[in-house]
N, CA, C and O of each residue as an XYZ file, in Angstrom:
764
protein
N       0.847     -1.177      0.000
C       0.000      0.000      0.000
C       0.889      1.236      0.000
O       1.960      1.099      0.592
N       0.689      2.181     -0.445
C       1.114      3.624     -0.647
C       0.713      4.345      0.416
O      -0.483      4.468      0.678
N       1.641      4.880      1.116
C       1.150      5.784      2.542
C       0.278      6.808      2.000
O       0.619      7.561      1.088
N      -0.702      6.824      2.498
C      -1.647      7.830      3.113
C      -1.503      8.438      3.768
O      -1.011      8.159      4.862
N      -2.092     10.265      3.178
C      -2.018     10.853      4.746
C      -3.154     10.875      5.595
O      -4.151     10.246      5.241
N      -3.154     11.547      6.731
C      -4.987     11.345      7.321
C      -4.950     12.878      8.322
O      -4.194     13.201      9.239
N      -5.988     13.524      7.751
C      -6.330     14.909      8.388
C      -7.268     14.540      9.853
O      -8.066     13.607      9.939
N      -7.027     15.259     10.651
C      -8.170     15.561     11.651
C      -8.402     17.223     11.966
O      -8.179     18.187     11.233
N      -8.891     17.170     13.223
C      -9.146     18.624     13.429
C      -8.183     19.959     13.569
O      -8.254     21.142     13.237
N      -6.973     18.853     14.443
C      -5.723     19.849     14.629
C      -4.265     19.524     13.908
O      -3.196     20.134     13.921
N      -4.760     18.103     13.174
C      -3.503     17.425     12.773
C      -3.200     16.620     11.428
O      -4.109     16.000     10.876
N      -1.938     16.641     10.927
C      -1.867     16.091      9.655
C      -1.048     14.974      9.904
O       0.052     15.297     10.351
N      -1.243     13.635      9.743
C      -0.539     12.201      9.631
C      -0.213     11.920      8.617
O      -0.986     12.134      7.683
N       1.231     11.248      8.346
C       1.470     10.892      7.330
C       3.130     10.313      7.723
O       3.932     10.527      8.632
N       3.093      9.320      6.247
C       4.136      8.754      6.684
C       5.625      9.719      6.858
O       5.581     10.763      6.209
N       6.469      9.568      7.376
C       7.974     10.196      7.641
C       8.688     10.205      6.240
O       8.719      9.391      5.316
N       9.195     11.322      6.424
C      10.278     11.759      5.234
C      11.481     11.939      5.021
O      11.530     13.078      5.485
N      12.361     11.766      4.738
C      14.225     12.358      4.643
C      13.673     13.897      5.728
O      13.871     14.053      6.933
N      13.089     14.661      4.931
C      12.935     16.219      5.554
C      12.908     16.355      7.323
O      13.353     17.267      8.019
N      12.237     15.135      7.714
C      11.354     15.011      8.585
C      13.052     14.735      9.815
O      13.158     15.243     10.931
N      14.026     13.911      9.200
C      15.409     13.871     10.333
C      15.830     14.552     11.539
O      16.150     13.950     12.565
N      15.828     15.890     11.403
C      16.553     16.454     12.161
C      15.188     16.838     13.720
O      15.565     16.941     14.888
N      13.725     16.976     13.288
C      12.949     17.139     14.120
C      12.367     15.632     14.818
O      11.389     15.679     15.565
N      12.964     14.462     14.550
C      12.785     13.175     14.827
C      13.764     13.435     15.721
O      13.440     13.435     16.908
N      14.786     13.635     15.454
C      16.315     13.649     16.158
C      15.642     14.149     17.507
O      15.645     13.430     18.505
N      15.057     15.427     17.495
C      15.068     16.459     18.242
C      13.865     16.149     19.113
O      13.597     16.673     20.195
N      13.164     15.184     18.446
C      11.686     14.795     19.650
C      12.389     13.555     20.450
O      12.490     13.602     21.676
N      12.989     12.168     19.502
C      13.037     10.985     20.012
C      14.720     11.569     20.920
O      15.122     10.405     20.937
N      15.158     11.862     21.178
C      16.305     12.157     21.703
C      15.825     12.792     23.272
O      16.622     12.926     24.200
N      14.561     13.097     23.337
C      14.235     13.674     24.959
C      13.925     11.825     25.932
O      12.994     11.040     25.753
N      14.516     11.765     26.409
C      14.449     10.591     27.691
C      13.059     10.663     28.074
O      12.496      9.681     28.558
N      12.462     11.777     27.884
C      10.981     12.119     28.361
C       9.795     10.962     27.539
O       8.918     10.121     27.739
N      10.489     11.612     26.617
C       9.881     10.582     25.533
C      10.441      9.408     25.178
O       9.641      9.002     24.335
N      11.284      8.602     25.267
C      12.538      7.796     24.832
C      12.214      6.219     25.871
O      12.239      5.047     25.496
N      11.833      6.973     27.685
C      11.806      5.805     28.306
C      10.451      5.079     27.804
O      10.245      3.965     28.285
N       9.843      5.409     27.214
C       8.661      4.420     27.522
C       8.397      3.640     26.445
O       7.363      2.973     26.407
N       9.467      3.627     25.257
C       9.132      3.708     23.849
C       9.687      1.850     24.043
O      10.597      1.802     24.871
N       9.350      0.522     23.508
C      10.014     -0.130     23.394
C      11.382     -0.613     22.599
O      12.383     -1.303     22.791
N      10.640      0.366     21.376
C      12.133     -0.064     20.223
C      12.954      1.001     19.655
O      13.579      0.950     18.595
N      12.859      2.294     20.756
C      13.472      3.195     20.143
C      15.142      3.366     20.926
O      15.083      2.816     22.025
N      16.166      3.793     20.738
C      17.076      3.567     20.847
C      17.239      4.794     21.770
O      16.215      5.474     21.707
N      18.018      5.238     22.477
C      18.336      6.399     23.294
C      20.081      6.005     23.765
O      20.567      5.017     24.314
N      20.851      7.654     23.107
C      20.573      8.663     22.679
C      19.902      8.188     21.150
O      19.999      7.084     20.614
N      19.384      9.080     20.787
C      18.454      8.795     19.278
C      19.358      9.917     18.275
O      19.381     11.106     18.591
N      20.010      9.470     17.184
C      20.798      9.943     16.393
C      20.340     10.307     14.825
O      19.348      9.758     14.344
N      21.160     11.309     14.035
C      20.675     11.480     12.667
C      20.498      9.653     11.939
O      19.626      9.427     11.099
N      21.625      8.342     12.522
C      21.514      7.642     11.770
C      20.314      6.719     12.147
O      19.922      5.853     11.365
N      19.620      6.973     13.630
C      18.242      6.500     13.843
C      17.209      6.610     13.079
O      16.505      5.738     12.570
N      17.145      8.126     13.014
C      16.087      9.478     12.120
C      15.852      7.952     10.599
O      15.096      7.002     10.399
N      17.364      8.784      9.731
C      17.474      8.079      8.434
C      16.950      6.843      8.249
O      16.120      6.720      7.349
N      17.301      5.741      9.010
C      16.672      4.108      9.034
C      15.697      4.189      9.708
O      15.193      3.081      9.523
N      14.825      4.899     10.606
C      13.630      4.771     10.635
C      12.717      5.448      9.375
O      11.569      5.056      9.167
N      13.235      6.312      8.709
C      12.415      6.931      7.444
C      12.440      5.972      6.984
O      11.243      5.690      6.920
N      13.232      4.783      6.371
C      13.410      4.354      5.037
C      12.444      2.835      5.434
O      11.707      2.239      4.648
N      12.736      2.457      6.936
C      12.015      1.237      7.205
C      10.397      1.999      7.331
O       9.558      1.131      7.093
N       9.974      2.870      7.525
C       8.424      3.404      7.304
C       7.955      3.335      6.081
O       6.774      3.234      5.747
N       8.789      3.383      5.487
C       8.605      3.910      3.760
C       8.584      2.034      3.248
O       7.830      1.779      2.310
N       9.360      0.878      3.843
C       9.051     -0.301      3.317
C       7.990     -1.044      3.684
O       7.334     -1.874      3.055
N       7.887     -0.535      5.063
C       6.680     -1.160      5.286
C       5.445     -0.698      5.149
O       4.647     -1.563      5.510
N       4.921      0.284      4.787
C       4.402      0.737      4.035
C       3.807     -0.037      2.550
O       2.673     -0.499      2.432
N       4.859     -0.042      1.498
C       4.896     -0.785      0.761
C       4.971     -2.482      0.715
O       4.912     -3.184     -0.294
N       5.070     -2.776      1.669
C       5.345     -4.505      2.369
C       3.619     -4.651      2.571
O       3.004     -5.593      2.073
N       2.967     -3.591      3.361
C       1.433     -3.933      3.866
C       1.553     -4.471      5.107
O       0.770     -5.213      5.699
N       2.948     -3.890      5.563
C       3.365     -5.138      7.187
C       2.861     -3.984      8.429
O       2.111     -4.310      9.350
N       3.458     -2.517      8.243
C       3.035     -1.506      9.148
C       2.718     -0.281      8.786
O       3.215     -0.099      7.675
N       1.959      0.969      9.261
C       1.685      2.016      8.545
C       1.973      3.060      9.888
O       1.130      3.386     10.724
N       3.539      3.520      9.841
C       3.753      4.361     10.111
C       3.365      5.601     10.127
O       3.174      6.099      9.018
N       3.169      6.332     11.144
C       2.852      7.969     10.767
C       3.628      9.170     11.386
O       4.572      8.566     11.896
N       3.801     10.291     11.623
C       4.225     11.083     12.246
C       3.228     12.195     12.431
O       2.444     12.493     11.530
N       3.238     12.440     12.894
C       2.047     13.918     13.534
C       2.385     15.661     13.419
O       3.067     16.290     14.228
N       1.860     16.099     12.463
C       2.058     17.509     12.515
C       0.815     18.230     12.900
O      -0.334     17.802     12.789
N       1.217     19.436     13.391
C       0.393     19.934     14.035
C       0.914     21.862     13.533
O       1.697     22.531     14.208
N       0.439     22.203     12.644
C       0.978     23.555     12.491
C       2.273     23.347     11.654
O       2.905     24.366     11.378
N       2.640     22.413     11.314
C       4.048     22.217     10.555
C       5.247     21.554     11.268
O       6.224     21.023     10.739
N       4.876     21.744     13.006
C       5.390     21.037     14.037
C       5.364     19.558     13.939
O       4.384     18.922     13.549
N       6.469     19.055     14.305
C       6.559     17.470     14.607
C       5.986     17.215     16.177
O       6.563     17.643     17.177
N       5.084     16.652     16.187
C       4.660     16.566     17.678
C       4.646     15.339     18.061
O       4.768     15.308     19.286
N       4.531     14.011     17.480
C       4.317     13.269     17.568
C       4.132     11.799     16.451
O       3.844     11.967     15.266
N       4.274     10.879     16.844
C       4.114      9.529     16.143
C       3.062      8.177     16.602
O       2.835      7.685     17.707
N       2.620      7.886     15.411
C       1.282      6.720     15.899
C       1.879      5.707     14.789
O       2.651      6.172     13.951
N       1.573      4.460     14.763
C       1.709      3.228     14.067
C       1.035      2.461     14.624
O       0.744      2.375     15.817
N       0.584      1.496     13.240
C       0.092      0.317     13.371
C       1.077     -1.241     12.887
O       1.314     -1.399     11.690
N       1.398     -1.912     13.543
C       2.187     -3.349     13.205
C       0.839     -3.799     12.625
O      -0.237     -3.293     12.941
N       0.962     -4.550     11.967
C       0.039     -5.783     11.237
C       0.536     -7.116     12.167
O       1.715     -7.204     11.825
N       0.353     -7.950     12.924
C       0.338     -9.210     13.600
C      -0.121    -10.326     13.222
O       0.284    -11.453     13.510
N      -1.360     -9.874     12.275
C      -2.175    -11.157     11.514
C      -2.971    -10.479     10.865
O      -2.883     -9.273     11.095
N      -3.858    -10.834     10.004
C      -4.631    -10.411      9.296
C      -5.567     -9.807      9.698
O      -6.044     -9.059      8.845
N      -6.228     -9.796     10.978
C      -7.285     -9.444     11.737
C      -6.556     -8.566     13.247
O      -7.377     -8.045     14.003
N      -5.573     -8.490     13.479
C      -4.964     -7.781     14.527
C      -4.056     -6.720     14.229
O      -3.698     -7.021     13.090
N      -3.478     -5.701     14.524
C      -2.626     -4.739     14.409
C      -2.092     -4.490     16.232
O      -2.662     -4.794     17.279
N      -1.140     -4.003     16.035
C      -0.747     -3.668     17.428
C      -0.302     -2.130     17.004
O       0.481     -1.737     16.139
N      -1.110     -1.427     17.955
C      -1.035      0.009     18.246
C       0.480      0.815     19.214
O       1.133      0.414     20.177
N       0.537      1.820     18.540
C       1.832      2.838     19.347
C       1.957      3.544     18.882
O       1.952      3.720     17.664
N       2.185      4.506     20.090
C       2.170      5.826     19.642
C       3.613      6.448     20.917
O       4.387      5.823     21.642
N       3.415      7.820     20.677
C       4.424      8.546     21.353
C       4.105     10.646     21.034
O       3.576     11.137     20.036
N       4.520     11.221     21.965
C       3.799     12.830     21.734
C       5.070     13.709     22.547
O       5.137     13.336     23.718
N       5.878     14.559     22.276
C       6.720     15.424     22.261
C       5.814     15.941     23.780
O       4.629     16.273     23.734
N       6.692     15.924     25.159
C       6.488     16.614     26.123
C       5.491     17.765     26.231
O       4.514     17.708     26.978
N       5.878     19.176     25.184
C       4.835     20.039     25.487
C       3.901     19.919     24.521
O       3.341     20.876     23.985
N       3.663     18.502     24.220
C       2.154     18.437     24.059
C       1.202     17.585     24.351
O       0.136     17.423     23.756
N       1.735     16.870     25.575
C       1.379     16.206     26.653
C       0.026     16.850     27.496
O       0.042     18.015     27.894
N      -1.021     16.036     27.692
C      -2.391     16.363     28.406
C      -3.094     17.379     27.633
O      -3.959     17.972     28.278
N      -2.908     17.833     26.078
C      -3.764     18.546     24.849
C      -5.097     17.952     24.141
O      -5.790     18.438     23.248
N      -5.201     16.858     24.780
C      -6.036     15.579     23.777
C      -5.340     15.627     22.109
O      -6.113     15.614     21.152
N      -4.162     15.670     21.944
C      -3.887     15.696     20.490
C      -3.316     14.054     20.545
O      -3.298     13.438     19.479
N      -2.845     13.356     21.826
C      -2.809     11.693     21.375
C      -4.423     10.923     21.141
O      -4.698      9.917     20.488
N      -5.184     11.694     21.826
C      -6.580     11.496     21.587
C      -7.033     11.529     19.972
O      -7.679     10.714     19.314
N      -6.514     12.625     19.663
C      -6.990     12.312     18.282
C      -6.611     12.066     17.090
O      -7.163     11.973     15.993
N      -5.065     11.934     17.686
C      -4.106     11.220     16.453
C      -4.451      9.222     16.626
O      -4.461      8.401     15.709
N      -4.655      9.015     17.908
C      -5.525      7.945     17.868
C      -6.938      7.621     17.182
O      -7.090      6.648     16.443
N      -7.639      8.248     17.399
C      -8.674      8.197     16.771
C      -8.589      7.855     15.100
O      -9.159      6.942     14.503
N      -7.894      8.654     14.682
C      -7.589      8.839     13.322
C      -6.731      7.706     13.111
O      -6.946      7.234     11.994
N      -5.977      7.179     13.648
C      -5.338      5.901     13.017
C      -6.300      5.065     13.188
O      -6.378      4.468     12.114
N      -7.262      4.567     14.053
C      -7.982      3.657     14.537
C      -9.259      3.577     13.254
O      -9.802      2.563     12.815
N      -9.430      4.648     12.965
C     -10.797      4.987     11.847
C     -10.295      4.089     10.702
O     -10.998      3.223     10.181
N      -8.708      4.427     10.263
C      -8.210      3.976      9.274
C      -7.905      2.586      9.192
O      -8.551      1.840      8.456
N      -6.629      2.052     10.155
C      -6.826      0.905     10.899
C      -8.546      0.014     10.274
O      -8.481     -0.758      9.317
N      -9.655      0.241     10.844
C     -10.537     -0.307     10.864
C     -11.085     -0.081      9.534
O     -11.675     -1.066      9.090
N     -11.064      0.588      9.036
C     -11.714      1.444      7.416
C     -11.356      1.016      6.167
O     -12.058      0.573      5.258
N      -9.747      1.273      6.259
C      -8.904      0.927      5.511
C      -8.095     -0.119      5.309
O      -7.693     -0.658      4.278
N      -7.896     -0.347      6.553
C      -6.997     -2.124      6.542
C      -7.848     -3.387      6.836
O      -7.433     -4.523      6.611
N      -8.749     -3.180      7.221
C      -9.459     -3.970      7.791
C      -9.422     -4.625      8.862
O      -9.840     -5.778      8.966
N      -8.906     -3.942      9.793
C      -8.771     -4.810     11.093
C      -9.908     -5.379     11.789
O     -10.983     -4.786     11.688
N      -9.848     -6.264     12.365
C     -11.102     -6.920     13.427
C     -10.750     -6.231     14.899
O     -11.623     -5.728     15.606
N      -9.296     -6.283     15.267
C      -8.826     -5.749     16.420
C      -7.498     -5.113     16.675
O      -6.483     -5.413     16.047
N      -7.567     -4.002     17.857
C      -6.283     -4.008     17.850
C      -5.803     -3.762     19.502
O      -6.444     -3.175     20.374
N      -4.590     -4.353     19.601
C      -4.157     -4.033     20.989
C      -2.683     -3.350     21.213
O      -1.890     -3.254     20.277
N      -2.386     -2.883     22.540
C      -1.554     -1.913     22.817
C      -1.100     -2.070     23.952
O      -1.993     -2.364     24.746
N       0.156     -1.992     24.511
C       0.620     -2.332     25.348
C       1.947     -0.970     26.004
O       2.652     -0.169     25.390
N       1.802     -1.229     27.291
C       2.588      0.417     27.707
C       3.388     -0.233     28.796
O       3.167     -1.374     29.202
N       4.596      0.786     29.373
C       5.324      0.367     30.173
C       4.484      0.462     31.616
O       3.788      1.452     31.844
N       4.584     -0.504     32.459
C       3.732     -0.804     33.738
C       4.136      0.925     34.469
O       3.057      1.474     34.691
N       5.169      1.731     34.818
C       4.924      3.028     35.125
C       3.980      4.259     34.321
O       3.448      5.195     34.919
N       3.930      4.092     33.262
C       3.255      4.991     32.529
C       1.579      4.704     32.837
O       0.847      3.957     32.186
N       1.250      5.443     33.902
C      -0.567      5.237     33.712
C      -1.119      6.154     32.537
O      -2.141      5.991     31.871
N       0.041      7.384     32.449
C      -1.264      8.386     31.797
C      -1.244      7.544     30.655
O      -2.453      7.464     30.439
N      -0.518      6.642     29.495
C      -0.725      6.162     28.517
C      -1.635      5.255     28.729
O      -2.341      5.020     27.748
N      -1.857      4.671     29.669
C      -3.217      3.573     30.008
C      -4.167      4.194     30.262
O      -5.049      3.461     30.708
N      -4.461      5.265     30.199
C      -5.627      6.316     30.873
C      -5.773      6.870     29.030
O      -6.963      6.886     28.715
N      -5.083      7.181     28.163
C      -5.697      7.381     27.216
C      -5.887      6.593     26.169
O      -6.239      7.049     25.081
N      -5.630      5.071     26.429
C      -6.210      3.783     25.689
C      -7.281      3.756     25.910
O      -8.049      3.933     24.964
N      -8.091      3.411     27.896
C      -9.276      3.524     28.207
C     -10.039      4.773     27.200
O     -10.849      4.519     26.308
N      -9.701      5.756     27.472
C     -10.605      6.985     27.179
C     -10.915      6.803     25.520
O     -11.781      7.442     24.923
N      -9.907      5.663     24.826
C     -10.407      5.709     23.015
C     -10.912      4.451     22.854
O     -10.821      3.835     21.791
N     -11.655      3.855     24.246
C     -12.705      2.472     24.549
C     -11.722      1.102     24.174
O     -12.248      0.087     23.716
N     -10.806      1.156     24.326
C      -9.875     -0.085     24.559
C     -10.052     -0.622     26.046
O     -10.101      0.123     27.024
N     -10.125     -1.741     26.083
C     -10.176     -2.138     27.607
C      -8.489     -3.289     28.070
O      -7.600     -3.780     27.375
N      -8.764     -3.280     29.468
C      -7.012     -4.227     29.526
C      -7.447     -5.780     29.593
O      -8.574     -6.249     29.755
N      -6.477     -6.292     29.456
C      -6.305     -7.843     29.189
C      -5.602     -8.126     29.919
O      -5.376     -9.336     29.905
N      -4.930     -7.426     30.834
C      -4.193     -8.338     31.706
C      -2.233     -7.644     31.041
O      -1.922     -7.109     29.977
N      -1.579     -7.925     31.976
C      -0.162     -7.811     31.734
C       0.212     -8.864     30.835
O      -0.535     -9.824     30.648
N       1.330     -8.743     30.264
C       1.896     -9.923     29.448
C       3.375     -9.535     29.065
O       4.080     -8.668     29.581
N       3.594    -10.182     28.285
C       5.432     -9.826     27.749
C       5.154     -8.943     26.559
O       4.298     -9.019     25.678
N       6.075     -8.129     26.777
C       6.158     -6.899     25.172
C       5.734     -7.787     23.938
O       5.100     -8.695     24.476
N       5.735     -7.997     22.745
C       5.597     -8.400     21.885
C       7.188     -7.979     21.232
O       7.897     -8.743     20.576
N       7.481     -6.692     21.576
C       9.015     -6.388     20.851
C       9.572     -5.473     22.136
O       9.322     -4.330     22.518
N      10.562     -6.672     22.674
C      11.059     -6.189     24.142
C      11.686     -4.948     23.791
O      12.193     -4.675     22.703
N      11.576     -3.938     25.200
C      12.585     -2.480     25.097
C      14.178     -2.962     25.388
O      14.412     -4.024     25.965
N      15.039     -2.230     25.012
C      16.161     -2.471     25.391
C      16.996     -2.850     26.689
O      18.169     -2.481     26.643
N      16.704     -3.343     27.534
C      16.595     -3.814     28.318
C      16.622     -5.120     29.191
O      17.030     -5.424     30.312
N      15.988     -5.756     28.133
C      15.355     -7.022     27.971
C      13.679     -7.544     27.944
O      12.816     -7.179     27.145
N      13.525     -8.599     29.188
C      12.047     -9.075     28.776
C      11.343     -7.761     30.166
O      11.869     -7.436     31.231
N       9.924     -7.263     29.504
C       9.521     -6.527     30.271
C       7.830     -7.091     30.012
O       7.343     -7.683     29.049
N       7.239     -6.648     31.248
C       6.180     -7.157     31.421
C       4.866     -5.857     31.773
O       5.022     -4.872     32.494
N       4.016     -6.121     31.260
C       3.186     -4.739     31.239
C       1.628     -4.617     30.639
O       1.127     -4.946     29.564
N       1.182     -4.077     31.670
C      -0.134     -3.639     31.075
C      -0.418     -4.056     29.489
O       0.421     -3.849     28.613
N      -1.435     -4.538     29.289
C      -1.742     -4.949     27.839
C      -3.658     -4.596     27.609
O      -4.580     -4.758     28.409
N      -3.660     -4.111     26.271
C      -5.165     -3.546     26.002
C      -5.476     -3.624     24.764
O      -4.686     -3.471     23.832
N      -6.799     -3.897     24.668
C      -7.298     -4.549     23.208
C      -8.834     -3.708     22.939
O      -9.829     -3.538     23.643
N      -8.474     -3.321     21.637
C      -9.845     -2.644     20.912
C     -10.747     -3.267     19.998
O     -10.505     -3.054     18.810
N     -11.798     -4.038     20.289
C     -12.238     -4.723     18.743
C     -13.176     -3.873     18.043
O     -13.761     -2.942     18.597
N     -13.360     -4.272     16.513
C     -14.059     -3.202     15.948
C     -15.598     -2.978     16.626
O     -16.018     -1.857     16.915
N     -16.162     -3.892     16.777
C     -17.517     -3.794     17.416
C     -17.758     -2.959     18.538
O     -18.832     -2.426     18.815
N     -16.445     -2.861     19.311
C     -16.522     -1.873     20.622
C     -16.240     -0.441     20.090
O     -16.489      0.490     20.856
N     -15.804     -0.203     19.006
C     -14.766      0.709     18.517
C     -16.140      2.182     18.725
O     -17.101      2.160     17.956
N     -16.032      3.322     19.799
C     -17.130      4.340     19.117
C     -16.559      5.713     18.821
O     -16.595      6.507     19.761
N     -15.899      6.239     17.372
C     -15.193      7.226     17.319
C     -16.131      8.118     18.046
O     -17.232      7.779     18.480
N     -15.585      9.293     18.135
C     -15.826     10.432     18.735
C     -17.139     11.213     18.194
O     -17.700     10.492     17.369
N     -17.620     12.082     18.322
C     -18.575     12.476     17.159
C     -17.633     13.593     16.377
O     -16.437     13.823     16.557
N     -18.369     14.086     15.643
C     -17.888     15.080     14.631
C     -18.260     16.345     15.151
O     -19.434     16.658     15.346
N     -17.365     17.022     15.363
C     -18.021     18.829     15.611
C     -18.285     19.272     14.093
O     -17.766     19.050     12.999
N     -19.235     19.928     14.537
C     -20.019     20.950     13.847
C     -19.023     21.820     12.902
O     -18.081     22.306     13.529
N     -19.050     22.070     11.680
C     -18.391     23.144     11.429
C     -19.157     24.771     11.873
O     -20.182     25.072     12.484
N     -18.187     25.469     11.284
C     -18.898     26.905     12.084
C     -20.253     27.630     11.356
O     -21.225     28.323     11.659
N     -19.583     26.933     10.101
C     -21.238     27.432      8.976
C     -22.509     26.859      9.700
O     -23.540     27.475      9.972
N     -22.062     24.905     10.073
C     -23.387     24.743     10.446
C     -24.313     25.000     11.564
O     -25.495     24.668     11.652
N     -23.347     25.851     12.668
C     -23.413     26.383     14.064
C     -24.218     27.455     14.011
O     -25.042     27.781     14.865
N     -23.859     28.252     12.533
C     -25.049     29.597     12.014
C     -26.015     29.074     12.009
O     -26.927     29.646     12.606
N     -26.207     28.222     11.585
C     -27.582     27.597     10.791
C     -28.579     27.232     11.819
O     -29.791     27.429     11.910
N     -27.439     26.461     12.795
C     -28.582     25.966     13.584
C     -28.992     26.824     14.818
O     -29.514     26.367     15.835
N     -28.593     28.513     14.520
C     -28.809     29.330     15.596
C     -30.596     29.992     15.011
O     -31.214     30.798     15.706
């Protein structure tokens, strides 16, 4: 498949670019962001940046994962992906640049992968898994109607080794996006 991009209210997704290096560098390189990540490397370098562009860009084309990155104003704020696991499962992750932490913008860069995810790939389900310290990331799985399953082993251990952690699963039937706001024309209308 050919990456797609995907608009929402405050944000533009789409897959990562060469361009995109030096503000990857500059998000995945904060520890803030770095500890909780399983497969990201810390310190995070230009030659991280580069081989993560080029492996987004194959898998992509493979149909194996659909990488995204998150702009927001032209800003790099953030990253969401989906793994493919089986034909009917994807495993969810994401990650959001410190000051834009508690904005609801992982709220709705979730949303928007999940629409697609389910829309576009066809998933039946998907689950997500966070490091056992991180609640607020388990607090905004709940809030996009994922429920937990119980702890289990990473699927792709952090550097570290074997880690064990909170685990959460979305199926499409539970799935209830958000509603749609109003645009402002139709806000006249209905005054």
């Amino acid at each position: 498949m050919d990456p797609v991009p995907l608009h929402s209210e405050r944000l533009v997704l789409r897959c990562a670019e060469a361009a995109d290096q030096d503000r990857l560098v500059a998000a995945l390189n904060d520890q803030r962001v770095s500890q909780w990540l399983a497969r990201v490397p810390f310190p995070y370098g230009p030659h991280d940046a580069i081989r993560w562009v080029s492996i987004s860009q194959d898998n992509w084309q493979r149909d194996s994962a659909y990488p995204f990155v998150a702009l927001c104003g032209g800003d790099l704020i953030g990253g969401i992906g989906i793994t493919r696991v089986s034909e009917d499962t994807g495993i969810l992750g994401y990650w959001l640049v410190p000051e834009r932490w508690r904005q609801g913008f992982g709220r709705e860069m979730m949303h928007s992968v999940l629409r697609f995810g389910f829309d576009t790939c066809h998933f039946k389900r998907f689950e997500a898994g966070i490091h056992p310290d991180n609640a607020r990331s388990g607090g905004l799985l709940l809030a996009c109607g994922f429920h937990a399953i119980g702890d289990q082993i990473y699927l792709h251990p952090p550097r570290d080794g074997r880690l064990q952690g909170p685990h959460f699963r979305l199926n499409r039937d539970d799935y209830r996006p958000p509603p749609t706001r109003p645009s402002a024309t139709a806000k006249d209308e209905d005054r």
